[in-house]
C-alpha positions in Angstrom: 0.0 0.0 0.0 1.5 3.4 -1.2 0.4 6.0 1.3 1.8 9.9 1.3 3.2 9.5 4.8 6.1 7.9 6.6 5.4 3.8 8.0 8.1 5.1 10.6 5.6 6.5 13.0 5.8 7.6 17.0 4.0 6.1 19.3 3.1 2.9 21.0 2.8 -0.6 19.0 2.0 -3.5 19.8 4.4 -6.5 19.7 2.8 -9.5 21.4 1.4 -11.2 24.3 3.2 -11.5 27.4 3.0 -15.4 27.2 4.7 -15.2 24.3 8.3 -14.0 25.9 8.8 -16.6 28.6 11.2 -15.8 32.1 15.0 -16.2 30.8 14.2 -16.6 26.8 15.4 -14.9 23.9 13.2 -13.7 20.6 13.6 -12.3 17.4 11.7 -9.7 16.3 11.5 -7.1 13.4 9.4 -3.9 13.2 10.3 -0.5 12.1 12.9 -1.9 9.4 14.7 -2.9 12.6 16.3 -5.9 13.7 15.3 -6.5 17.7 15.9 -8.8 20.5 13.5 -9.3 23.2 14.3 -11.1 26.1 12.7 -11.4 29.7 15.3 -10.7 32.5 15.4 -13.3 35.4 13.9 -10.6 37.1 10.8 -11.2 34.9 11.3 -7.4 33.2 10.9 -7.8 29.5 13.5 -5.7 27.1 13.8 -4.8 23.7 17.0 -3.7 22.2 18.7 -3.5 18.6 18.7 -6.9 17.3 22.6 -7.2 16.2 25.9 -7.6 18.6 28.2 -4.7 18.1 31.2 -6.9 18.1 30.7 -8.3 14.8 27.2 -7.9 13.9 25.9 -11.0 15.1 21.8 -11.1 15.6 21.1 -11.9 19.2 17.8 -13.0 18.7 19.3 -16.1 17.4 20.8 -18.0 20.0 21.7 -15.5 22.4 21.0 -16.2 26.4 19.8 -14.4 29.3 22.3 -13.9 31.9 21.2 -11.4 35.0 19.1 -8.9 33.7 21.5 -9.1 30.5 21.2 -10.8 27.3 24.5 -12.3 25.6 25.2 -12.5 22.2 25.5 -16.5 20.7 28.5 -15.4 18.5 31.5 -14.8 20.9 29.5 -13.9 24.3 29.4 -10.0 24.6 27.0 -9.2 27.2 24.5 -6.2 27.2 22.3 -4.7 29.8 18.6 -3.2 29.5 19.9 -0.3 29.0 21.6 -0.8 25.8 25.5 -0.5 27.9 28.6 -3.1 27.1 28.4 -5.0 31.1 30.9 -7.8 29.8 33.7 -8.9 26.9 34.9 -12.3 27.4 38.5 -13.2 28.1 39.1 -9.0 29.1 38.9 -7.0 32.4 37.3 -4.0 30.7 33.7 -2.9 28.9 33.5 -1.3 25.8 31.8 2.1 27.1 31.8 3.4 23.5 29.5 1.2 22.2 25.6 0.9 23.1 22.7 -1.5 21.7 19.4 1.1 21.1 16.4 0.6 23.8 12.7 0.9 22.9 11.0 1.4 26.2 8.5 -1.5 26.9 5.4 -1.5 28.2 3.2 -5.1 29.5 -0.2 -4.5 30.4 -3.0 -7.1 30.9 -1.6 -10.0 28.7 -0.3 -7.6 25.8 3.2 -6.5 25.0 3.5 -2.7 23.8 7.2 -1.5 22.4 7.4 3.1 22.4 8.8 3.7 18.8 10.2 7.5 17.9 12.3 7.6 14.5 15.1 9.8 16.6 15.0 7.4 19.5 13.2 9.8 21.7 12.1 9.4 25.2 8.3 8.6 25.5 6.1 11.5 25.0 3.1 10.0 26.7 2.3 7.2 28.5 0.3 3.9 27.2 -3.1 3.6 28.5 -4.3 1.1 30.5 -6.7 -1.2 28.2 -9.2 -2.4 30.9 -9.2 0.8 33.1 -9.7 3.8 30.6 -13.5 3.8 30.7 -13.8 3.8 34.6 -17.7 4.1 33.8 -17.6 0.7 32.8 -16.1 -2.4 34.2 -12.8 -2.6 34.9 -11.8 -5.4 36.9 -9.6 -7.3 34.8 -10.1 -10.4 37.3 -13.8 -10.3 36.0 -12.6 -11.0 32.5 -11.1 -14.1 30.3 -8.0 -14.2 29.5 -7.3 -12.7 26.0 -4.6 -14.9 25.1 -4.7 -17.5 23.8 -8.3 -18.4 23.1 -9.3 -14.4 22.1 -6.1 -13.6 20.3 -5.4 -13.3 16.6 -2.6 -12.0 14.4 -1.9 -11.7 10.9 2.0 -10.7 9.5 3.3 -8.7 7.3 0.4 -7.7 5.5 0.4 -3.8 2.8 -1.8 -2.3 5.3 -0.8 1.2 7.2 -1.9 1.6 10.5 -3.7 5.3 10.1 -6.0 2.8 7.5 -6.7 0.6 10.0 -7.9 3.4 12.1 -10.0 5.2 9.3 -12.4 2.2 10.1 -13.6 4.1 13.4 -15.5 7.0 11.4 -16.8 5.0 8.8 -19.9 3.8 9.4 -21.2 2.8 6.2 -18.8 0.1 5.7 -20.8 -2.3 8.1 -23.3 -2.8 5.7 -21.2 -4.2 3.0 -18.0 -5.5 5.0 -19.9 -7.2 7.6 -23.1 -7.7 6.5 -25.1 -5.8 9.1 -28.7 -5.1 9.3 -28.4 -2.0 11.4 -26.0 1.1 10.4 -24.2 2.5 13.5 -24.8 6.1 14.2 -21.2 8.4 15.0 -22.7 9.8 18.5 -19.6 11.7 19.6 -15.6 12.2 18.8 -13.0 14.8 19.7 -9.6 14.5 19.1 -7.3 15.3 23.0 -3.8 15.5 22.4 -2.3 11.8 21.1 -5.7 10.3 21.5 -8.7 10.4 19.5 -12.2 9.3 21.5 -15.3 8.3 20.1 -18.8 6.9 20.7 -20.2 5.2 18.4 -24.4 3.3 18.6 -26.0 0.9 17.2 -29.9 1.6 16.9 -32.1 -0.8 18.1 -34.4 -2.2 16.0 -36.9 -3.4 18.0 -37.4 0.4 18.7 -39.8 3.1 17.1 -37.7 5.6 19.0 -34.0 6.3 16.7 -32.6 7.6 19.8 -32.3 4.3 21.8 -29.4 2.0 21.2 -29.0 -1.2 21.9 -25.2 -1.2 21.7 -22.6 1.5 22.4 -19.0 1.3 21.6 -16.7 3.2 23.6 -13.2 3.7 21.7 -10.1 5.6 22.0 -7.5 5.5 19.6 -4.0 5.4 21.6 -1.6 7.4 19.0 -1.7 5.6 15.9 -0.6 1.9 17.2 -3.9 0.7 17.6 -7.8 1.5 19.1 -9.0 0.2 22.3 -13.3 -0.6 22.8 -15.4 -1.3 25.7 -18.8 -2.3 24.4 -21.5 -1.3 26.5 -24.9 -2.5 26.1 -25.7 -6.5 24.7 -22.7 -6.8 24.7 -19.9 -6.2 27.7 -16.5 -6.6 26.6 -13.7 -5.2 25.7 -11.0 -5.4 22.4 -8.2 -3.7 21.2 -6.9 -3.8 17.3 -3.3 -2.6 16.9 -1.5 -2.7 13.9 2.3 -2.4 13.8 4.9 -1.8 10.6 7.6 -4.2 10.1 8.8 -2.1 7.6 8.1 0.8 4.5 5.9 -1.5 2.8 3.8 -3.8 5.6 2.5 -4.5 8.8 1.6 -7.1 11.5 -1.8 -6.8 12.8 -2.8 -8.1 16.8 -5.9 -8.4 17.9 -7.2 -9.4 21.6 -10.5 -9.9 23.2 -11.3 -9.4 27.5 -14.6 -11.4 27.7 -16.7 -10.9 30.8 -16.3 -14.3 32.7 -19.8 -16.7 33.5 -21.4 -15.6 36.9 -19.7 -17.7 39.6 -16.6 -18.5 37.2 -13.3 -18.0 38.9 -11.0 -19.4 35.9 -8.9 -17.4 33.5 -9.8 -19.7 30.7 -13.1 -19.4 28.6 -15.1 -22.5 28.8 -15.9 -24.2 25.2 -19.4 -22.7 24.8 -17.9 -19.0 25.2 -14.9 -19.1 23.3 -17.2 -20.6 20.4 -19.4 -17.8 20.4 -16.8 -15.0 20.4 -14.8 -17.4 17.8 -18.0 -16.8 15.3 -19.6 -13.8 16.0 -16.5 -11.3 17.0 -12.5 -13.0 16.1 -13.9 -12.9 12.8 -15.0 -9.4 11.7 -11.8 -7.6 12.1 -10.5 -10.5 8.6 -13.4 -9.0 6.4 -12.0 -5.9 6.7 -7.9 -6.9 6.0 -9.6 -8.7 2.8 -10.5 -5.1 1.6 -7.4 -3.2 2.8 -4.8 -5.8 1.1 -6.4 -4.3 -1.8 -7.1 -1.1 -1.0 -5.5 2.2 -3.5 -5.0 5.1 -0.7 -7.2 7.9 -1.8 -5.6 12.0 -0.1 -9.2 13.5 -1.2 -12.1 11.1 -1.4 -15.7 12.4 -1.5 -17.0 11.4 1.8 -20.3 11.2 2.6 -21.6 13.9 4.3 -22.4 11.6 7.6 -18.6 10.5 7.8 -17.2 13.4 6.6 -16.0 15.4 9.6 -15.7 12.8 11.7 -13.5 11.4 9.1 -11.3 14.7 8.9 -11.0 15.6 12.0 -8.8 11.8 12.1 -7.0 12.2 9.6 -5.9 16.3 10.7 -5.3 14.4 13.8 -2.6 11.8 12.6 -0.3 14.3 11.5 1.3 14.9 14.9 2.6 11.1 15.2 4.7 11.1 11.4 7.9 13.2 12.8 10.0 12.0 9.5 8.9 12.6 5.8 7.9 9.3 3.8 10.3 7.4 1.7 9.7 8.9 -0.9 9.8 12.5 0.2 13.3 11.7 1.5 15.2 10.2 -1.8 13.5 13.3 -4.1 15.0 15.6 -1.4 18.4 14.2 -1.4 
């Protein structure tokens, strides 16, 4: 997907679930157009660093150890700490205080793994909000809800999708009609874009009602930076979702997805029984694929002629994503040089 602004965006992104980077292992990863190494301290603090050993170059991801709260690289043992320093060279009573592996702050939340991404390597500007506790209206116990992962977790890789698409979903309400089949279009009750976050309430009508007014669903939803949109449903339904879409490069992204189910009356287990994870399997896991079978496709269009129910709404996102592209695109940069 060719889009007129940079995939190297600030913010927050999601990178996994937490039982996905066990105590005293070592992973891979790539986002950005970065080579990374995660790895979970004995302490039990995950880290994220620059993927490659500044000895010779070797990718610590691949074979490398935790030792301490440091990870050592598999090629000829150099050690390095969370914070990116030199702590050991085999074979020599020194450090190499000249060199340093980059950190990307980490934050682990409720079962999900977030990484802070700033092209510069800046400090976080804000912090990550806390999934189950940012509508304090509604529920927010997280001991009240399923685990997400693995039974209301999903992720697809690598796929031409950039995240400010992803998040031009939340305004456009006509797409429920012919993306997901719905009977019932969902009215845009409220949005305002505060700082890196962009809020909005969205209702679904209910049918069974003469009055247009009364909604038998409303969908609570803030959008955290663009990394991803977190929803608490309110109404017949109670639980809560977040969609987060992260590059792994100038031309793709990996997309997460994670659902907190509100647990049986009387249940005290973190695990969905069979009959619950069947009905969120069908009726919710599934909608966010219809719409990645439109976006692999999709032509990004600067000036489309919105409707006149989406448009504002609609603008008033896009005016709002600015803030978060701090370099120019690809593109921009090679005509320049």
């Amino acid at each position: 997907m060719k889009v007129p602004f940079t995939w190297k965006v600030t913010g927050w992104f999601m990178v996994g679930w937490s039982a996905q980077f066990p105590l005293g292992e070592v992973r891979p990863l790539r986002y950005f157009g970065e080579d990374l190494v995660a790895y979970r301290a004995e302490s039990g603090e995950l880290h994220i660093l620059t993927g490659h050993c500044r000895h010779l170059g070797a990718h610590i991801g691949y074979g490398g150890k935790v030792v301490g709260d440091c990870v050592e690289c598999p090629f000829h043992g150099w050690r390095w700490g969370p914070d990116g320093t030199n702590r050991k060279i085999p074979g020599e009573d020194r450090v190499n205080r000249g060199l340093r592996l980059r950190v990307y702050p980490v934050d682990e939340q409720n079962g999900c793994v977030f990484m802070w991404h700033q092209p510069d390597g800046k400090e976080p500007q804000w912090e990550m909000p806390d999934i189950l506790r940012m509508f304090p209206e509604l529920e927010t116990d997280p001991e009240n809800f399923y685990r997400p992962y693995p039974e209301f977790s999903s992720k697809t890789e690598r796929e031409p999708v950039h995240p400010q698409v992803v998040l031009e979903n939340g305004p456009d309400s006509l797409h429920f009609e012919y993306v997901h089949g719905a009977t019932v279009t969902p009215q845009m009750l409220d949005y305002s874009a505060v700082d890196h976050t962009w809020n909005f309430l969205t209702g679904w009508p209910d049918a069974r009602s003469d009055d247009p007014n009364k909604m038998a669903l409303k969908i609570h939803a803030q959008m955290f930076g663009l990394g991803g949109s977190i929803s608490a449903f309110d109404g017949s339904s109670k639980h809560r979702l977040i969609f987060a879409t992260t590059p792994v490069d100038d031309e793709c992204s990996d997309l997460f997805y994670s659902i907190w189910w509100p647990k049986n009356p009387g249940d005290e287990s973190d695990v969905p029984p069979p009959e619950v994870r069947a009905r969120v399997e069908k009726q919710f896991l599934v909608t966010v694929w219809e719409d990645l079978s439109i976006w692999r496709h999709q032509k990004y269009v600067e000036r489309p002629p919105l409707s006149p129910k989406d448009a504002k709404p609609y603008l008033s996102l896009r005016k709002w994503a600015t803030q978060f592209y701090d370099v120019p695109p690809v593109d921009a940069t090679s005509t320049s040089a």
